[in-house]
N, C-alpha and C positions, 0 to 999 in steps of 0.2 A: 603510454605504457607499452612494453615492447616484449617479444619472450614468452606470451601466455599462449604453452602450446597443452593441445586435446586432441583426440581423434577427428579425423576430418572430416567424420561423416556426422563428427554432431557439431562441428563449425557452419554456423552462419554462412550464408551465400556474401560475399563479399563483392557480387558484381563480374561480370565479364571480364574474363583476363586476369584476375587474381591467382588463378592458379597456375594459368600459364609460366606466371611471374617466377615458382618453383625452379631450383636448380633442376638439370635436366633428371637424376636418380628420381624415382616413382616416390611419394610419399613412403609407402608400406617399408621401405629400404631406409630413407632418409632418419627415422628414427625410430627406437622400440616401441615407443608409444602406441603405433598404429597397432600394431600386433602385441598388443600387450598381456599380459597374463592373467589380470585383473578383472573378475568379473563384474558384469555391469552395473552389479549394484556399488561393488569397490570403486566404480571408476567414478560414479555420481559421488559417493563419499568425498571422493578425492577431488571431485573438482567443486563442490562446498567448500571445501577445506581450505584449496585455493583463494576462492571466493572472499569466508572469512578470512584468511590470510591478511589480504588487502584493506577488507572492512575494520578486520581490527585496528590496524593502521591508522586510517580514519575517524576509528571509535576513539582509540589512543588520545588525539591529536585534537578532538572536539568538546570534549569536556572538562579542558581546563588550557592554561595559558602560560607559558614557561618563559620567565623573566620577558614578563610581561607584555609577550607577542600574541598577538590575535590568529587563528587560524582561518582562513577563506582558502578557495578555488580560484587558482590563480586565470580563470576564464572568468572571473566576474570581480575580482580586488580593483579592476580599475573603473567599475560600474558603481559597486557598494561596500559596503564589509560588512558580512556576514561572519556574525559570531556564533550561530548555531549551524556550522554546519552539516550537510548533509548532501551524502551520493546519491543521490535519487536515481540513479540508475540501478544503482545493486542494489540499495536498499526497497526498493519496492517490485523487485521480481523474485518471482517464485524459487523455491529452492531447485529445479533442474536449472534457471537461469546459469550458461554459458561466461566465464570473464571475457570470451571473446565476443560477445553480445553487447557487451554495453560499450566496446571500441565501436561496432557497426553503427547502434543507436548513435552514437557520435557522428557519424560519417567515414566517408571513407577517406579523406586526408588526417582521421585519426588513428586511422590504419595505415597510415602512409609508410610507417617504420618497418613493422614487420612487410608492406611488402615490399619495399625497400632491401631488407635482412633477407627474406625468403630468394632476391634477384642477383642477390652476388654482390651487391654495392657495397666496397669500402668504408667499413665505419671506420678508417682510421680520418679518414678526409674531413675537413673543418664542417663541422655539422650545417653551416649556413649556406655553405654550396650546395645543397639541396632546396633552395629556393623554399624556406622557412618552414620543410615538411616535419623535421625531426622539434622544430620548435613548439609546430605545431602538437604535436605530441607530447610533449610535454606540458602544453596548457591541458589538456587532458587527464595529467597524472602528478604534476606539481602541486603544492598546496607554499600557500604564500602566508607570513605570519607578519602581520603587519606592526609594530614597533609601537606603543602607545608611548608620550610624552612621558616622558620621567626625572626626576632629577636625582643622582645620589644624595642626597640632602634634602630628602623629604620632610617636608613642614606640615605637620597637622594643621595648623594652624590655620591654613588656606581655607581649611572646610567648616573653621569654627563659626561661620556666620551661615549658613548654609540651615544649622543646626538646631539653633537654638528652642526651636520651635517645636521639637519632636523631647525634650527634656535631652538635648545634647546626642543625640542619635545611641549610642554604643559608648560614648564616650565616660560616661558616668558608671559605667559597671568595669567598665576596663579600668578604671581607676582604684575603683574597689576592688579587684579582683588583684591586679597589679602592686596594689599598696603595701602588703609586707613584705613583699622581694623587694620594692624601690629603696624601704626602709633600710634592711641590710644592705644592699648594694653602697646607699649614702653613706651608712655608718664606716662601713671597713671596706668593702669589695670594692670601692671604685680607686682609690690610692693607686694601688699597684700597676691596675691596668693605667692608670694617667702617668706612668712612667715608660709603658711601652707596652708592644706586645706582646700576650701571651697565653697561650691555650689554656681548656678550662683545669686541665691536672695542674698547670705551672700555679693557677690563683687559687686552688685549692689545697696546695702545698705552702703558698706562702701565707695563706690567713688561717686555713685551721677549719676551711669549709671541708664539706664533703661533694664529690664532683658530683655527682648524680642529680641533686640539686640547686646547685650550684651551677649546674648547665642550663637548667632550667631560669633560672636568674640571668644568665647571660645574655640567653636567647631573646628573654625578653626586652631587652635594657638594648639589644639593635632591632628590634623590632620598635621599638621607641624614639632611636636614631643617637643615644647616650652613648653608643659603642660600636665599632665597626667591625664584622666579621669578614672571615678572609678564608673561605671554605678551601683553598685548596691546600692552607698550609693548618688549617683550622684554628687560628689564631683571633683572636679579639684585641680593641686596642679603642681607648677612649675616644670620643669626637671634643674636642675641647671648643670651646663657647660657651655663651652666655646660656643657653641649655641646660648644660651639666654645671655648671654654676648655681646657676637658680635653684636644680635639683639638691645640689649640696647643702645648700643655703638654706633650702626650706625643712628639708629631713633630714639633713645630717644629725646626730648624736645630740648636741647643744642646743638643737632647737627645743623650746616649749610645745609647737604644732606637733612635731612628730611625737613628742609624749603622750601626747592628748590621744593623738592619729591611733599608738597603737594600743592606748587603751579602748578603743574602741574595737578593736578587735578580737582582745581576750575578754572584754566583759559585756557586750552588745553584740551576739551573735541572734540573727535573726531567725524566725519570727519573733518577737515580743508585743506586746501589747501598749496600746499608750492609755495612759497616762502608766509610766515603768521606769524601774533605775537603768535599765538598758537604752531606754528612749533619754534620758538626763543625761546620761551618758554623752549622745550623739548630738544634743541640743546644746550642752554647755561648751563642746566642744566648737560647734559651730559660730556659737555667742561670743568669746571670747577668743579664737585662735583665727577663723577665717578671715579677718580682716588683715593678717598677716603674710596670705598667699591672694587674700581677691586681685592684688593691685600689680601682681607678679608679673615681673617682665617677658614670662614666659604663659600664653596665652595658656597652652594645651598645658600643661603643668597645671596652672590653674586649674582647672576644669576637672584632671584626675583626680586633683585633692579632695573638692567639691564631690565626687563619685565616693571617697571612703567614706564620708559621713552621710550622704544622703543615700546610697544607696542602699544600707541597713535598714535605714527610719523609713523609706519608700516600700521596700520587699515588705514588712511588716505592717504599714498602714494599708498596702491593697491587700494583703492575704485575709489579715481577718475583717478583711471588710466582707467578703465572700466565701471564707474556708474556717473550721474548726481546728484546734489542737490537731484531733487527730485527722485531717485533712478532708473531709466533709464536707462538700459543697453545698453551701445553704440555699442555694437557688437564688441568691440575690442578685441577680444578672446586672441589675442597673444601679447598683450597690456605689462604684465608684462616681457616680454623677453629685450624689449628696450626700459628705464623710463629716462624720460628725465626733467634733473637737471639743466638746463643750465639759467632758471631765477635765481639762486640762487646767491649770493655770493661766489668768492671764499674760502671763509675759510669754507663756511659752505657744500661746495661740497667736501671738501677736506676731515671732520667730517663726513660726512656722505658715503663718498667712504673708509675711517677706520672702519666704523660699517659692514659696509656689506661685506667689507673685511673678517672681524673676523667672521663673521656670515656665509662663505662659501656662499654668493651668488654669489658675483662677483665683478666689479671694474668699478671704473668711468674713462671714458674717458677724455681726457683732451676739449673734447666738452662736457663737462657737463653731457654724456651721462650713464646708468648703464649697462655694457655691462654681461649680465644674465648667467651662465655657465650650463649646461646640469643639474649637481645636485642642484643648487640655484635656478635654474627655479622651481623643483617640492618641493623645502623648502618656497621659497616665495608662492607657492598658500597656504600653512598651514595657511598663515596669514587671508584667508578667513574664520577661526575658530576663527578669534581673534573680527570677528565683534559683535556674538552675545552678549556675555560680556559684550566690550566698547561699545555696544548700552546704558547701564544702568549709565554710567557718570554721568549723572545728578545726578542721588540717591547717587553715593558713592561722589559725590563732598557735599554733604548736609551731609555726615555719622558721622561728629560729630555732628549735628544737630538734627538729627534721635537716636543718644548716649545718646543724654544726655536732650532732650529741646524735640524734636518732634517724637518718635516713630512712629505713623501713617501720619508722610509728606508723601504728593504726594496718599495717600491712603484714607482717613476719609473724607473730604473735600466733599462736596455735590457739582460736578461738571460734565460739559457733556463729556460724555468720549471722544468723536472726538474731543472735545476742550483741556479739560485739562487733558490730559496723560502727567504729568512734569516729572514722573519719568524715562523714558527711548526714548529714537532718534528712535522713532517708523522707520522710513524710512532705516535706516542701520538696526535696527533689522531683517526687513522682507525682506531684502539683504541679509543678513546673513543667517538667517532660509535656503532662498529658494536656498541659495549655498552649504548649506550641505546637505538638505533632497536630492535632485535627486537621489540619488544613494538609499536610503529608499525608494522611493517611486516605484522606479523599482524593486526592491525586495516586495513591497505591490502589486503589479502587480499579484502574483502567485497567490495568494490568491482570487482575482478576475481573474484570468483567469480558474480556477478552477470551478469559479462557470455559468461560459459562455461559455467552453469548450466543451461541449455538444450541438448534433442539436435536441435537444427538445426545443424549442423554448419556447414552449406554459409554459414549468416550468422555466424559466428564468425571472430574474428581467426587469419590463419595468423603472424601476426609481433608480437612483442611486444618495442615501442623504449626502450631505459630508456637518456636521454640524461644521462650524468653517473655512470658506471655503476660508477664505482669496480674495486673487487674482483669485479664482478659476482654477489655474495652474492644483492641483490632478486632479478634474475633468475632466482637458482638456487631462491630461495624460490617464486616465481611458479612457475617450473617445476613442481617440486617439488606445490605446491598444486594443480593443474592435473590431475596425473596420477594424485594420489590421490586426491580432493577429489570431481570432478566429475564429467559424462558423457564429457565430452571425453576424459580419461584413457584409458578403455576403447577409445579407436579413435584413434590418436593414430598406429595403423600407414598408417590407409585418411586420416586428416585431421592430418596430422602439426603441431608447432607451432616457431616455429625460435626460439631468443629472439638478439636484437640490443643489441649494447652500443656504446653510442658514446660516444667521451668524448673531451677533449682534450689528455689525457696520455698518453704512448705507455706507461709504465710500468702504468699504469689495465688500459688493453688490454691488454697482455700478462697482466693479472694475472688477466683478466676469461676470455681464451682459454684462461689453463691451469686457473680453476677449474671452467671447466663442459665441457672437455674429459676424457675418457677417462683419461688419465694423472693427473688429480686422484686417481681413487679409489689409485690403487698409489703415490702420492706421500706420500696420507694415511695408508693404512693403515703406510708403510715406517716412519712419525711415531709407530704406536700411537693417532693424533690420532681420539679416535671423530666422527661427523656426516658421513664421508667417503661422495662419490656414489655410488650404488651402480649408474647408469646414465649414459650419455654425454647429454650435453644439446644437441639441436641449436644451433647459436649460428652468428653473423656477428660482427665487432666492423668498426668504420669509426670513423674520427678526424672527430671535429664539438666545435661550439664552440654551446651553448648560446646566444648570443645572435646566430646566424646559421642561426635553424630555416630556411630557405630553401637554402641549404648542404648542412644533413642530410639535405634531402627530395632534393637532386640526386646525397649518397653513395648513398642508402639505395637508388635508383634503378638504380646502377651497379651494386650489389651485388644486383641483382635481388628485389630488398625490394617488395613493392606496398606505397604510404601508404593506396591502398583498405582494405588488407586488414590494417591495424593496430593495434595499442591499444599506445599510449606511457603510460610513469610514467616516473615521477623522483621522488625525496626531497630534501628540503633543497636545492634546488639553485637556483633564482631569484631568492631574497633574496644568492646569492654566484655572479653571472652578472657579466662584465668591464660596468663604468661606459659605457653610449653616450648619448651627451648627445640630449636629443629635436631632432627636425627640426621640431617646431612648438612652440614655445612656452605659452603656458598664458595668453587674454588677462588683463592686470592688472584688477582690479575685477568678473571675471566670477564665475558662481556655483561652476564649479568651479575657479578658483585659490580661493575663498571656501573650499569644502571641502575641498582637501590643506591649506590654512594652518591649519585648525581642528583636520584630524586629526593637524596634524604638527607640530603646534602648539612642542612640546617636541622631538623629534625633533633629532640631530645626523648627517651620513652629509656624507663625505668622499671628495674625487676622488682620483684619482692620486696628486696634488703638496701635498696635503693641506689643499685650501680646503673651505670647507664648502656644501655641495649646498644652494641653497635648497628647500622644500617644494614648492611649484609642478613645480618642472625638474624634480624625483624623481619626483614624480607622472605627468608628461608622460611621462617616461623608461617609467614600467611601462608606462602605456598601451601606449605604441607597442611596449613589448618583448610584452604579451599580442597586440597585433593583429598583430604579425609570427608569433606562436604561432599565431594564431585562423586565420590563411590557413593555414598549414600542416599547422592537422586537420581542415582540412573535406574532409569525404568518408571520414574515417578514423573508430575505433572509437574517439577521444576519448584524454582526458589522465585517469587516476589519479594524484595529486598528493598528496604530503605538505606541506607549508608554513609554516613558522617564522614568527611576527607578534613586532610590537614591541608593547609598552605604553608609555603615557604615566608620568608622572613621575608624578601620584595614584595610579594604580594600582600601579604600580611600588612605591610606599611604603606602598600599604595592605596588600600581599601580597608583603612584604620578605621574610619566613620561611619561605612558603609554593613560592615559586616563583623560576626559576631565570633570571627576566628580566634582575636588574640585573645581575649580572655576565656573561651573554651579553652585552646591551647592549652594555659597555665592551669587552671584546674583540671582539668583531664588527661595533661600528662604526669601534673603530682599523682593521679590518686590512680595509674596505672591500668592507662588505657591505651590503645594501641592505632592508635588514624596514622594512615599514611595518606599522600599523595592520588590524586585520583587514575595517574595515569599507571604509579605501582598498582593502584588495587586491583584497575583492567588488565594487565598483563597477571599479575599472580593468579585469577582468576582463570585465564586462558592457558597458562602453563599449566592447570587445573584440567583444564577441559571445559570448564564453564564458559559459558555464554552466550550474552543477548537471545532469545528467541529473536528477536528484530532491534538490529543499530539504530533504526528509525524512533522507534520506542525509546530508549534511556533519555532521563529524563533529567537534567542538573537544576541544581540552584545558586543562586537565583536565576532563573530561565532564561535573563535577559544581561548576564551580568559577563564579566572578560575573568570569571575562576567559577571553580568547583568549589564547591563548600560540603553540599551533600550529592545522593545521586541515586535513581529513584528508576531501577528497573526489573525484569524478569529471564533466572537465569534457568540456564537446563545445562545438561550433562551432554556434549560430543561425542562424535567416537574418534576424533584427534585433538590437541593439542596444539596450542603455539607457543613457543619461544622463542629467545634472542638468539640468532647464530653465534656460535665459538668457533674457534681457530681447529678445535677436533673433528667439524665438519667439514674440514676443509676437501678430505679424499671422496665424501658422498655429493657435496656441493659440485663438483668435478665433473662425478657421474648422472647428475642432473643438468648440467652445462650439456654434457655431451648426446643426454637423450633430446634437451630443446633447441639445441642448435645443428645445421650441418657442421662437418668437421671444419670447414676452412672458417667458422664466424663463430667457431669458441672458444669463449673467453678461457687465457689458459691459467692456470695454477697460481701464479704468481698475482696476475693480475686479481683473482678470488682474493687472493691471502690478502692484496692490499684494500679490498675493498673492507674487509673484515677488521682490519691492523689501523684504519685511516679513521673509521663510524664505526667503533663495535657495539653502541647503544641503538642504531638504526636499524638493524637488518634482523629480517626475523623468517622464524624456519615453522615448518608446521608437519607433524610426525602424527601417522599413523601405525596402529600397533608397531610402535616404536620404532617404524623406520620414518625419515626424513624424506616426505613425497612434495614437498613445495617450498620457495623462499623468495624471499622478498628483497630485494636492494635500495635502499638509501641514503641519503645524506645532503648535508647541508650545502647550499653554494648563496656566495653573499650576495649577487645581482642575476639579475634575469639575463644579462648579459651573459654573465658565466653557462646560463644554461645552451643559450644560443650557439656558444662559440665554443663547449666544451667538445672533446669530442670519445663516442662512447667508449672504446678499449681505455681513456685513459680518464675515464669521469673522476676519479678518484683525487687526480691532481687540483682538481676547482674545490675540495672540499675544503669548507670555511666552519670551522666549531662555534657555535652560537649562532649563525646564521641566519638571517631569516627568510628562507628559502628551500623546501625538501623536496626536489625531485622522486617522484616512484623510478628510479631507473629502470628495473625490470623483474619480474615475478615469472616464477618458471615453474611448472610440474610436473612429473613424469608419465 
């Protein structure tokens, strides 16, 4: 990394003769820098700022994986591949740490460039005649993305044996969840496109869908591999084979299965009960229609099909195995080990001891009972995955409704929200939710415990805001954690802690006030229900709406809350904050509508009335909802943040079995919620001003996997800003050229513009009080060779798009 200029008097010793190496002009002359105007707390700002400049970069480029490339250090790609990476050089030095510090900590042939640049040498000359020093430099500051196997013509299939064992990994909810859009798509939507290509307005025009959801249907159906997308011209077009054959064959209009199929969806929404006409429903159909697809030529077809039926009759036979009507944990923890079948029918205990059979759970007693086998016990808790989903039954039993007649059902309707939520089994959703966050939430734990770990009492938060607060569970968790956990705990008489819930459901609140209130524990215990509190939880609750933090800082106020004296979390809760369309638009042609079109490339999300969100507006959208956030914690103890990402449609299908994106995806963006990309949601954040207290800290999942799905960190409020460079910075980019370089080795105008004109999604600027004091240069080059042999005035020429390859070319500051 070459270009990272600061005063020289807080430069690192570099060794004997380093400064020599200077053109003969004194430092203090050679650029404003030295005599700058900026006092020294402004200049420590600004060289953080730098700092994260770079980091974010990094942050960018580490928690997730873009058509399919692995991110490492190209000083270590040919030792290992390292999917978490991390700069351990920046990331674990103090906030005065130097970017010219962690060149030294390198050594000094990592410095080789700049002293190189500082000596008068010709970067026009073939970078290799420097006897590999500028190469060297570049393993310093390249990051290498190594390419995983892929074929376009991704086959589930491969992974069907893998599976079986776990009740088919994801595959059986994706099937269910998939199953009314596969429906219509067979009946009518796939014709047109099996004649050629064409966008989702051309097939929404020719059948009489509506695009909004209809896009939705597409997406899915190449995330499937039934259909090919073609992001740059945004066209779709059939994959023709035995695939989309089968598909047709089994659910087209004609068939008796898909009759059956989608009567199970308008009159078997779960939970129900067995022995139930809902449960007959899904068993008759199984009885008589499955032998129709079991022998399908098409493995993974199979297996979806398999998931519409079973995956109702599953969500239902665990729920009340363990939870009431109104969602009531009966404490029966070890409930799914021995289920008892015995109201049933014989024939129908017989069908459902063959299902579970083949499903590796286990087998029914001739008392009716399901006798659970050591691997079946931990394949049936998977089915706890299957609640959030089949919470949204409603919506997809209305989805031809929603196709073709009512795009904003269950959404547009001027109605009270505790009253008419039609579109999703509010009670098993928050069932579900609060069966898979725990293990998230104990991992959100570090993140506060970090900031209470310390006996400074007097700088620790007294109030802790968890906007979205549900049941007020986190809270009670954080609590909870706090009081055993810490220092804080121990004096918690002399520096008490109050925790605050805000939500915008009054039902939420109340639910939130009577669990961390007193009367909880003799509520619980009257229940038998073990985990009940065994101490009164200080608490406030205040009604707030997520996308009016401005609002909550004027409740929190009245309720004599200091926002000084805070630390908010929330989970899940930003990607499902109400629709505000942005107040500035996103200009056409600039580099960042260049980058939400790239990241959102595939991406569907829907308004109210159910049009579909261009990438740009969504984009625009987060911004502005972070920067509404980012005023509202400055001065406060920051945001703990849990955070749900969307994947793109390649990743999506290369980790179909693995991960539980594509059927979120489809219910979550029916029912108008808002995930992007994990590397949009880092950068919106940071054109925010937010982020990371520590790059080292964020936390993805799966921890060990090649995508983001979620991401699990702690943000605080900057006093700058990063963004993408535009072409308008080109006259200040100039003057930043001219303060880091002497005159004869600056890059001139032209060359800037092409840097900008060639990667304008690479390069990123970082603005304090609104001026532009730092910037970053990147881009792709397709071989290590190119880097060797590019040379720097004209790096621009080796840029390869898609690449897998990103030199740091050079970060500059004033």
């Amino acid at each position: 990394m070459n270009g990272i200029d600061c005063c020289r008097d807080r430069l690192p010793d570099l060794g004997s003769g380093y400064w020599e190496t200077l053109p003969s002009q004194p430092p203090s002359s050679r650029a404003p820098y030295a005599t700058s105007n900026f006092d020294p707390q402004t200049m420590s700002v600004m060289s953080s700022s730098a700092l994260a400049l770079a980091a974010l970069a990094v942050h960018i480029l580490r928690y997730v994986e873009l058509a399919g490339f692995v991110w490492a250090p190209l000083d270590t790609v040919l030792l290992m591949q390292r999917r978490r990476m991390i700069w351990t050089e920046i990331t674990e030095s103090s906030p005065q740490f130097e970017p010219a510090t962690h060149m030294h900590k390198m050594g000094r042939k990592s410095a080789s460039l700049d002293a190189a640049v500082a000596a008068g040498i010709d970067l026009n000359q073939n970078a290799s005649s420097h006897s590999g020093r500028l190469v060297r430099n570049f393993s310093a500051s390249a990051w290498l993305l190594n390419k995983w196997k892929d074929s376009s013509r991704y086959m589930l299939g491969k992974n069907i044996t893998r599976a079986c064992n776990a009740l088919l990994r994801f595959l059986l909810i994706h099937g269910w969840t998939a199953g009314p859009l596969l429906l219509e798509f067979a009946a009518k939507l796939a014709a047109p496109l099996c004649r050629g290509s064409l966008t989702a307005a051309q097939v929404a025009a020719e059948t009489g869908a509506k695009e909004g959801p209809l896009a939705i249907v597409l997406r899915t159906c190449s995330a499937l591999g039934y259909l090919d997308f073609d992001p740059s011209a945004g066209t779709y077009s059939a994959v023709q084979g035995s695939e989309l054959d089968e598909l047709l064959r089994c659910l087209g209009p004609d068939s008796e299965a898909s009759k059956a199929l989608s009567r199970i969806y308008t009159e078997a929404c779960p939970p129900f009960k067995l022995p139930s006409e809902q449960a007959t429903v899904c068993l008759d159909a199984w009885r008589q229609h499955r032998p129709s697809w079991k022998n399908s030529k098409s493995k993974v077809l199979a297996i979806l099909m398999d998931g519409m039926v079973l995956a109702p009759l599953l969500t239902s036979i665990t729920y009340f195995a363990r939870w009431d009507e109104q969602g009531l944990d009966l404490g029966k923890d070890k409930a799914l080990e021995r289920l008892d079948f015995s109201k049933l029918d014989a024939s129908s205990q017989v069908l459902l001891g063959e299902i579970f059979e083949e499903l590796g759970v286990g087998s029914i007693t001739a008392q009716g009972t399901l006798s659970v086998s050591s691997k079946g016990s931990l394949a049936i808790q998977r089915v706890y995955s299957y609640y959030v989903p089949t919470s949204y039954s409603p919506l997809l039993a209305r989805f031809r409704q929603v196709l073709y007649e009512e795009p904003g059902w269950g959404f547009t309707e001027d109605m009270d929200e505790d009253e008419g939520e039609i579109h999703v089994e509010r009670t098993l959703n928050v069932v579900g939710s609060g069966a898979q966050h725990q293990t998230l939430f104990k991992d959100l734990m570090r993140h506060v415990h970090e900031v209470f770990a310390g006996e400074n009492f007097e700088a620790q938060p007294e109030f802790v805001v968890d906007t979205g607060c549900g049941d007020g569970h986190l809270l009670q968790h954080i609590y909870e954690h706090v009081k055993n956990h810490t220092p804080r705990g121990k004096v918690l008489d002399k520096h008490p802690l109050t925790m605050v819930g805000v939500d915008f459901n009054e039902k939420s609140r109340i639910a939130t006030a009577c669990n961390l209130g007193k009367h909880a524990k003799l509520a619980r215990l009257s229940t038998m229900v073990s985990g009940s509190l065994l101490y009164d939880v200080p608490h406030k609750v205040i009604a707030g709406d997520i996308g009016k933090p401005s609002g909550i800082m004027a409740a929190l106020k009245r309720k004599k809350v200091d926002p000084n004296k805070s630390l908010h979390v929330r989970s899940f809760l930003d990607h499902d904050r109400p629709y505000i369309a942005p107040k500035n638009q996103l200009e056409e042609g600039s580099a960042v509508a260049a980058f939400a079109k790239a990241q959102m490339a595939d991406f569907v999300h829907l308004n109210k009335e159910g049009e579909p969100i261009p990438a740009t507006e969504l984009f625009a959208s987060l911004v502005e909802h972070m920067a509404r956030w980012g005023d509202a914690l400055e001065g406060s103890f920051g945001l703990c943040m849990l955070e749900v990402m969307q994947l793109d449609v390649p990743t999506t299908k290369r980790f179909m079995n693995d991960c539980v994106s594509f059927h979120f995806d489809i219910v979550q963006c029916l029912s108008r919620q808002y995930m992007i990309s994990a590397v949009a949601f880092a950068m919106g954040g940071a054109m925010a001003g937010l982020f990371p207290t520590d790059f080292k800290s964020v936390q993805n999942y799966p921890e060990q996997g090649k995508y983001c799905r979620m991401m699990n960190q702690h943000l605080v409020r900057r006093p700058y800003k990063i963004r993408l460079a535009e072409l308008a910075d080109l006259p200040t980019l100039e003057k930043l050229e001219a303060k880091a370089w002497a005159q004869n080795l600056c890059a001139a105008g032209d060359v800037l513009r092409k840097r900008l004109e060639t990667s304008p999604t690479s390069n990123l600027v970082c603005e304090l009080n609104g001026e532009v004091v730092a910037v970053l240069y990147m881009q792709r080059v397709s071989t290590l060779d190119a880097v060797e042999s590019e040379k720097f005035m004209q790096i621009s020429d080796s840029h390869a798009p898609g690449a897998n390859i990103l030199p740091f070319h050079s970060i500059k500051m004033t």
